[in-house]
N, C-alpha and C positions, 0 to 999 in steps of 0.2 A: 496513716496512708490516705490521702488525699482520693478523690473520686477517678480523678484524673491517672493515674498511678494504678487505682487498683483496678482502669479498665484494660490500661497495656499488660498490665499483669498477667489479666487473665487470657486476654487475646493471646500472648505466646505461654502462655498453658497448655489454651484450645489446639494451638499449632503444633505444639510438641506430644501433645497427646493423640492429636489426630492425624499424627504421621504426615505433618506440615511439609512443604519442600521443604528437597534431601541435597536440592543444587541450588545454588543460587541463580538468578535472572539475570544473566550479564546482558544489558538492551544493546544492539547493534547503535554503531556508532550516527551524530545525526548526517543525513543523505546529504548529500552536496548540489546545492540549488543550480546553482550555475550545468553543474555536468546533467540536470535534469532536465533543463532547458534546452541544452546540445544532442543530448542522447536518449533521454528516457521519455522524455513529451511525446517524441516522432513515433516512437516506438507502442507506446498506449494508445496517442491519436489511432493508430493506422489497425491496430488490434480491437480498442475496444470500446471506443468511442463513436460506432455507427448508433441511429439511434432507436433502434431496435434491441441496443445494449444499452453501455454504458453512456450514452453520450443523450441520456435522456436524463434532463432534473429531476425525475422519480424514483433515479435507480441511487441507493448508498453508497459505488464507485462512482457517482456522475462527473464524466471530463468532458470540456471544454472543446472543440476539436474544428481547423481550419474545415470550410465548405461542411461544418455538422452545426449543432450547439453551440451557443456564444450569449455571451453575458447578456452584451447588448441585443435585441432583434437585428440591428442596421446590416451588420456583418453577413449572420445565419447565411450560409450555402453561399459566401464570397468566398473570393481565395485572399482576402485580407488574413495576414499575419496574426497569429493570438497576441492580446495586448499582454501587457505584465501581471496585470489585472486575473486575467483568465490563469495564464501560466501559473502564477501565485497558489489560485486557489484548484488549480491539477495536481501542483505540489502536495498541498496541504493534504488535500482530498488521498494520495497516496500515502502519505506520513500514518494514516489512520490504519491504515493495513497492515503497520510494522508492528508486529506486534509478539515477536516469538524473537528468542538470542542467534538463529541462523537464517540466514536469506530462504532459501527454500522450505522452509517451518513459516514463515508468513505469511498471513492471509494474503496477502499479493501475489505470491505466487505459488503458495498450496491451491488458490484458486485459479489458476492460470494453466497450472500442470493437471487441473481437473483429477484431483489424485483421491475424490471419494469421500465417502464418511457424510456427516450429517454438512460440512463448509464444501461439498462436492458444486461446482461451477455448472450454473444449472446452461449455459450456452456451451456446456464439452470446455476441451480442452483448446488455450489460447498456443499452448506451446506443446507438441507432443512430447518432448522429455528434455531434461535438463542440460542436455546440451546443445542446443537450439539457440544456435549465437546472440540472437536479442534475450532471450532467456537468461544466458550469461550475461548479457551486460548489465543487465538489470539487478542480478544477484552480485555483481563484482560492486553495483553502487551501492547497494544494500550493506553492505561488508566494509565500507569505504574505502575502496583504490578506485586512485582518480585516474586510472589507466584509460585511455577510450577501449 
């Protein structure tokens, strides 16, 4: 047995010895750019993107946000459009949030629902509970229907 061989080995040893997941990690399907740019950009600009939050390059959420943050200075506190540019990397910067198999399990919006614990949303909560229209639409992209 090869080195190679005898380290997976041991790795699902260690996992089956130590009571490894019991479920598998089914990852939510990838988000739909285009319905991000329609529905979910407006939706985070307008939430969390002041920059006193997220809409500062400092914070690990940091989004891009018309009249906030913007790639270039030129723009900053214009009512200029987000380029592709910015939207792009709003996207991506959310992408990193998904990170559980159901929309509200998410650091996006276990942090949004300010629901506690040690990932408890140190600005309270973005959405008081799960049924808070933008809240759904966000879990409905999360989950992939491209319903508006």
């Amino acid at each position: 047995m090869n080195v190679c061989h005898w380290a997976v080995a041991a790795a699902v040893g260690l996992s089956v010895a130590c009571g490894g997941p019991s479920e598998s990690f089914e990852p939510l399907p990838e988000p739909d750019f285009s319905l991000f740019v329609s529905e979910i950009s407006p939706i985070l600009e307008a939430r969390c993107a002041d920059g006193g939050c997220h809409g500062s390059p400092l914070r690990p959420f940091a989004l891009y946000a018309v009249g906030r943050h913007r790639l270039a200075p030129q723009p900053t506190f214009s009512r200029v459009p987000l380029e592709m540019e910015e939207l792009s990397a709003n996207y991506h910067t959310a992408r990193g949030f998904i990170d559980a198999p159901s929309p509200l399990e998410t650091t996006l919006l276990h942090k949004a629902l300010s629901r506690g614990g040690e990932e408890a949303h140190g600005g309270g909560a973005v959405f008081q509970d799960a049924s808070d229209p933008e809240c759904e639409v966000i879990a409905r992209w999360l989950q992939g229907d491209h319903e508006p």
